[in-house]
MDTraj code that builds the backbone (N, CA, C; nanometers):
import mdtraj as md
import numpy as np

residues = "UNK UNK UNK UNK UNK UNK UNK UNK UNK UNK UNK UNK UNK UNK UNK UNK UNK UNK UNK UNK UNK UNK UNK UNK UNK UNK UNK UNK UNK UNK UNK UNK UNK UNK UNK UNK UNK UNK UNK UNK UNK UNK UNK UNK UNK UNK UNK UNK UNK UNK UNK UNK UNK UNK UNK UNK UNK UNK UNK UNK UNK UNK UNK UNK UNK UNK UNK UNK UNK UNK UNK UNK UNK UNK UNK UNK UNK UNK UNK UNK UNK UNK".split()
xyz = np.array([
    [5.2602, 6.1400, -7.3936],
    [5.1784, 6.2591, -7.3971],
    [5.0317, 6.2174, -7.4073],
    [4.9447, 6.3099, -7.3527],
    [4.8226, 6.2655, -7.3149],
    [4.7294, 6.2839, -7.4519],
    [4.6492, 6.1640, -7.5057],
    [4.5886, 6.2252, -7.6218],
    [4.4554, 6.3428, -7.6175],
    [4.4356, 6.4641, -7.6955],
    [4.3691, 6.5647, -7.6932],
    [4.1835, 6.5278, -7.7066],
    [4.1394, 6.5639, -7.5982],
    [4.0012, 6.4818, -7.6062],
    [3.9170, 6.5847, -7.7258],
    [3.8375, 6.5348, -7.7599],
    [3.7472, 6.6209, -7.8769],
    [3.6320, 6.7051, -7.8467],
    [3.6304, 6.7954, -7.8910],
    [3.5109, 6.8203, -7.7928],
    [3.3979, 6.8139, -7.8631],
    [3.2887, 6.7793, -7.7723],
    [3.1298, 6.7143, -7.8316],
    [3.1057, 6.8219, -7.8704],
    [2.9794, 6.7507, -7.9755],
    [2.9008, 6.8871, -8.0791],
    [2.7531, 6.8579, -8.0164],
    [2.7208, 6.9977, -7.9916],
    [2.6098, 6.9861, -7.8840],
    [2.4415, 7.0232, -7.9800],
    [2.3731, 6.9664, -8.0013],
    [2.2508, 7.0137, -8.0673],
    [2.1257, 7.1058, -7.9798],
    [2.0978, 7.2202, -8.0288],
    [1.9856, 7.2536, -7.9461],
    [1.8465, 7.2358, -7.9752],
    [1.7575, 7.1908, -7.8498],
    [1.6257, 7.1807, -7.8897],
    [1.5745, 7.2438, -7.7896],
    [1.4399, 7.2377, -7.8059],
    [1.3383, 7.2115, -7.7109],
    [1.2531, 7.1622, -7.6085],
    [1.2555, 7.1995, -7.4980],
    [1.1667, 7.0736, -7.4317],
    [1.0027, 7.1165, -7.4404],
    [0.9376, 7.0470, -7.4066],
    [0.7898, 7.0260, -7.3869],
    [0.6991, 7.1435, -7.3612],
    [0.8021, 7.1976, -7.2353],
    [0.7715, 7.3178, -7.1506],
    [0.8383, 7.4720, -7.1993],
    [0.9010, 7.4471, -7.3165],
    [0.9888, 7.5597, -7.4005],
    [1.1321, 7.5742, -7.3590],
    [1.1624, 7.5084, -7.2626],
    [1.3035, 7.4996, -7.1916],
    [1.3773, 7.4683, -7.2942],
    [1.4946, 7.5489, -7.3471],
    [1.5670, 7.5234, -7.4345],
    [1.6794, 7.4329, -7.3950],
    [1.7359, 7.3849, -7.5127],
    [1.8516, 7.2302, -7.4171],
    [1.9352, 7.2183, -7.5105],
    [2.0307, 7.1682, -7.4300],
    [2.1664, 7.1317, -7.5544],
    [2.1865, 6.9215, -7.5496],
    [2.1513, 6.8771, -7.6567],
    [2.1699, 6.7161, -7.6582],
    [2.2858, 6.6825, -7.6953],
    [2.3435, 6.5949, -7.6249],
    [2.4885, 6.5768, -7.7190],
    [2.4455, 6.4304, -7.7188],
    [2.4421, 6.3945, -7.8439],
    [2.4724, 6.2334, -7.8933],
    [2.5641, 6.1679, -7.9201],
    [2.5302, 6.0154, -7.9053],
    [2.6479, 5.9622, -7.8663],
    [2.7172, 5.9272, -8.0778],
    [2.7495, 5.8429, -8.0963],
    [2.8133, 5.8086, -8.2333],
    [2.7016, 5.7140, -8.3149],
    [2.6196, 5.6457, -8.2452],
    [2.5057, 5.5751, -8.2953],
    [2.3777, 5.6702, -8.3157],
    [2.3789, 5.7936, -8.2573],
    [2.3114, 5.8817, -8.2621],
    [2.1542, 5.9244, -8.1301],
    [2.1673, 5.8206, -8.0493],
    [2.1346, 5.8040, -7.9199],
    [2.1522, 5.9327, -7.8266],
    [2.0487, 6.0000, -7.7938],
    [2.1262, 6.0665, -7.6967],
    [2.1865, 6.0431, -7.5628],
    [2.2965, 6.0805, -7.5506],
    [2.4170, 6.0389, -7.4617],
    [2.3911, 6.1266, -7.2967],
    [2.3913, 6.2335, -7.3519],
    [2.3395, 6.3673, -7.2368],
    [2.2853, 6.4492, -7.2956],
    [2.1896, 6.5253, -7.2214],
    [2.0820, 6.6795, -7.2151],
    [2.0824, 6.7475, -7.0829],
    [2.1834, 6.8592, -7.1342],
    [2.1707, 6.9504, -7.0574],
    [2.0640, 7.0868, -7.0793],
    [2.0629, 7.1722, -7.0071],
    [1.9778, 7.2923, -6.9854],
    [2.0713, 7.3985, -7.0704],
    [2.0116, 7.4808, -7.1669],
    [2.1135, 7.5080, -7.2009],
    [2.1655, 7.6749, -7.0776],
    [2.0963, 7.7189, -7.0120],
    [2.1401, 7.7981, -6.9195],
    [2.2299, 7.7813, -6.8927],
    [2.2405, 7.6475, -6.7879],
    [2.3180, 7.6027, -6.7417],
    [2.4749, 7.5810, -6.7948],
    [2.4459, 7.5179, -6.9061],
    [2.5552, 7.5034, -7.0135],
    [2.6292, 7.6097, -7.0271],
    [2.5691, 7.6981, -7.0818],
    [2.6260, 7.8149, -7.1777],
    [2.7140, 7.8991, -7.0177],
    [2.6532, 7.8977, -6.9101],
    [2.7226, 7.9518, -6.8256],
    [2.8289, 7.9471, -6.7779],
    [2.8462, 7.7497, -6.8054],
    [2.9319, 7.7176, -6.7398],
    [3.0827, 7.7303, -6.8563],
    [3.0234, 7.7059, -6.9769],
    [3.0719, 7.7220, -7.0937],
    [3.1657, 7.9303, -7.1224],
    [3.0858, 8.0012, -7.0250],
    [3.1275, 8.1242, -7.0065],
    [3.2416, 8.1406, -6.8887],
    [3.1978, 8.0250, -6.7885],
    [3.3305, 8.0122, -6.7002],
    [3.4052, 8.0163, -6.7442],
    [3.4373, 7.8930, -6.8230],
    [3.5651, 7.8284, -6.8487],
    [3.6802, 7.9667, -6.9882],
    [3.7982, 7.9432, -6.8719],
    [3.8871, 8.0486, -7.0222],
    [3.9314, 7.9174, -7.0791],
    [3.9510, 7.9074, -7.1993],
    [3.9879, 7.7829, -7.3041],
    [4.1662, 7.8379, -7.3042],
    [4.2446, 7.7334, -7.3314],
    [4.3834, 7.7857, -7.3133],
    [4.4572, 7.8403, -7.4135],
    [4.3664, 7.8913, -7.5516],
    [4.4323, 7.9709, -7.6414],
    [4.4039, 8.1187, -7.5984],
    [4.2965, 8.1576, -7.4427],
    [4.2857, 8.2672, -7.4325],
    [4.3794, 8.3259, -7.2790],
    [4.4435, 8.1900, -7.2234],
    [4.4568, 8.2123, -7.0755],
    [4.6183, 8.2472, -7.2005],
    [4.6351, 8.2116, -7.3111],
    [4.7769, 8.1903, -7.3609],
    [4.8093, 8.3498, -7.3884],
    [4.6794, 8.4348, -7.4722],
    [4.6770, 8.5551, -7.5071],
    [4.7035, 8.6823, -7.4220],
    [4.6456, 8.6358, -7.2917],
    [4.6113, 8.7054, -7.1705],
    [4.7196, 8.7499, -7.1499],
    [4.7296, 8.9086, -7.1307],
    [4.8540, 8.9887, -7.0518],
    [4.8652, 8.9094, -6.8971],
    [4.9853, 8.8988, -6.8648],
    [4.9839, 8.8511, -6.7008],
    [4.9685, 8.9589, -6.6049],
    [4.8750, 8.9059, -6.5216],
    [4.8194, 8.9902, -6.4047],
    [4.9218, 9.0254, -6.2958],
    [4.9186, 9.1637, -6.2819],
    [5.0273, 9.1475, -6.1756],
    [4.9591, 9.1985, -6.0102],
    [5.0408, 9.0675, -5.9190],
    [4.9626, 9.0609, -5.7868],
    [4.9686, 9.2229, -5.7500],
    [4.8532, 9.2800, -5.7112],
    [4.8335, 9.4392, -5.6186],
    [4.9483, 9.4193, -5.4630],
    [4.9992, 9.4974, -5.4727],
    [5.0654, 9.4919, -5.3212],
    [5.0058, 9.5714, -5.2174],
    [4.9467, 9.4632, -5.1360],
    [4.8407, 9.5235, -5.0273],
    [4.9303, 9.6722, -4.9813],
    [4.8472, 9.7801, -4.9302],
    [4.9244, 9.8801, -4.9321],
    [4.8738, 9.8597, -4.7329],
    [5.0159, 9.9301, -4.6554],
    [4.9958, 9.9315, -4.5344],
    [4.8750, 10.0500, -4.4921],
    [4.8145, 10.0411, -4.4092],
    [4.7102, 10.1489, -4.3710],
    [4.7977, 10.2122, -4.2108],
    [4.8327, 10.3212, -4.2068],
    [4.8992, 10.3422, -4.1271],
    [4.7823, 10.4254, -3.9793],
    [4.7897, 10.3194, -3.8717],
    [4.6953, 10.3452, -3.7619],
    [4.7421, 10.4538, -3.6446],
    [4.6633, 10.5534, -3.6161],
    [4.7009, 10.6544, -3.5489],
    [4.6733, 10.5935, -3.4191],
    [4.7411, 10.6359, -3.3213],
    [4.8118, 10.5978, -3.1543],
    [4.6449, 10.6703, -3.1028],
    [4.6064, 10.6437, -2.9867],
    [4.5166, 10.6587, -2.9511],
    [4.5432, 10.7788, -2.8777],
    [4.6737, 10.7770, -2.8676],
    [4.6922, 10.9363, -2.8330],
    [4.7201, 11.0722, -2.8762],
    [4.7918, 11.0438, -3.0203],
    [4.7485, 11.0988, -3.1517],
    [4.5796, 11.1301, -3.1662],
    [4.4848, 11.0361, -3.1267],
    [4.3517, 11.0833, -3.2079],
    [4.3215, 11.1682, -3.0950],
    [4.3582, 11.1664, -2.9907],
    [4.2970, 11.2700, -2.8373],
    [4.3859, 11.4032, -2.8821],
    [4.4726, 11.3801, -2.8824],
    [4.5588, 11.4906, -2.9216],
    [4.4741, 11.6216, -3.0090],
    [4.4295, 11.5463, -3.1042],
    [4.3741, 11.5871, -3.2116],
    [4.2636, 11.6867, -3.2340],
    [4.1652, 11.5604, -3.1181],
    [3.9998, 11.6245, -3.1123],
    [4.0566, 11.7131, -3.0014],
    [4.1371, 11.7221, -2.9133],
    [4.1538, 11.8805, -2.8072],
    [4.1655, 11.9662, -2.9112],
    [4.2163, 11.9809, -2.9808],
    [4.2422, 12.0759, -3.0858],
    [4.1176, 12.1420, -3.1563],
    [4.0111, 12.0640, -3.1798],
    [3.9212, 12.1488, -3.2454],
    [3.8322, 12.1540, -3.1347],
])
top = md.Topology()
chain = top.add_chain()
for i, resn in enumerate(residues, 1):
    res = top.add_residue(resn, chain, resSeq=i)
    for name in ("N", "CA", "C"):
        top.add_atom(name, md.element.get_by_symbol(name[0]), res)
traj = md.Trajectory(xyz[None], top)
């Protein structure tokens, strides 16, 4: 079985320009990566985590409904009429 990876603890700062950021350091305390935190948090909004895909009622597929097409002689038919 595959061991459960941990997930990084992300610090937020600042950049220079006010751009807010998320640093994740490494164990020596180095930073490892800096992301944007826009970016982050968005992608972080993608993701369903699997205690919520677990919660989730199951979706059930829509069954395309047929569209039923009138004969071209049906629609002549029709407009004589009015």
């Amino acid at each position: 079985m595959a061991a459960r990876k941990k997930a990084t603890k992300r610090t937020t700062m600042r950049s220079s320009k006010g751009t807010k950021l998320y640093a994740v350091r490494a164990a020596d305390g180095t930073f490892k990566d800096i992301q944007t935190y826009k970016r982050a948090h968005a992608a972080d909004m993608r993701r369903v985590s699997k205690a919520e895909a677990a919660s989730a009622p199951k979706k059930k597929k829509a069954a395309k409904k047929k569209v039923a097409r009138k004969s071209v002689a049906a629609k002549k038919k029709v407009a004589r009429k009015k």
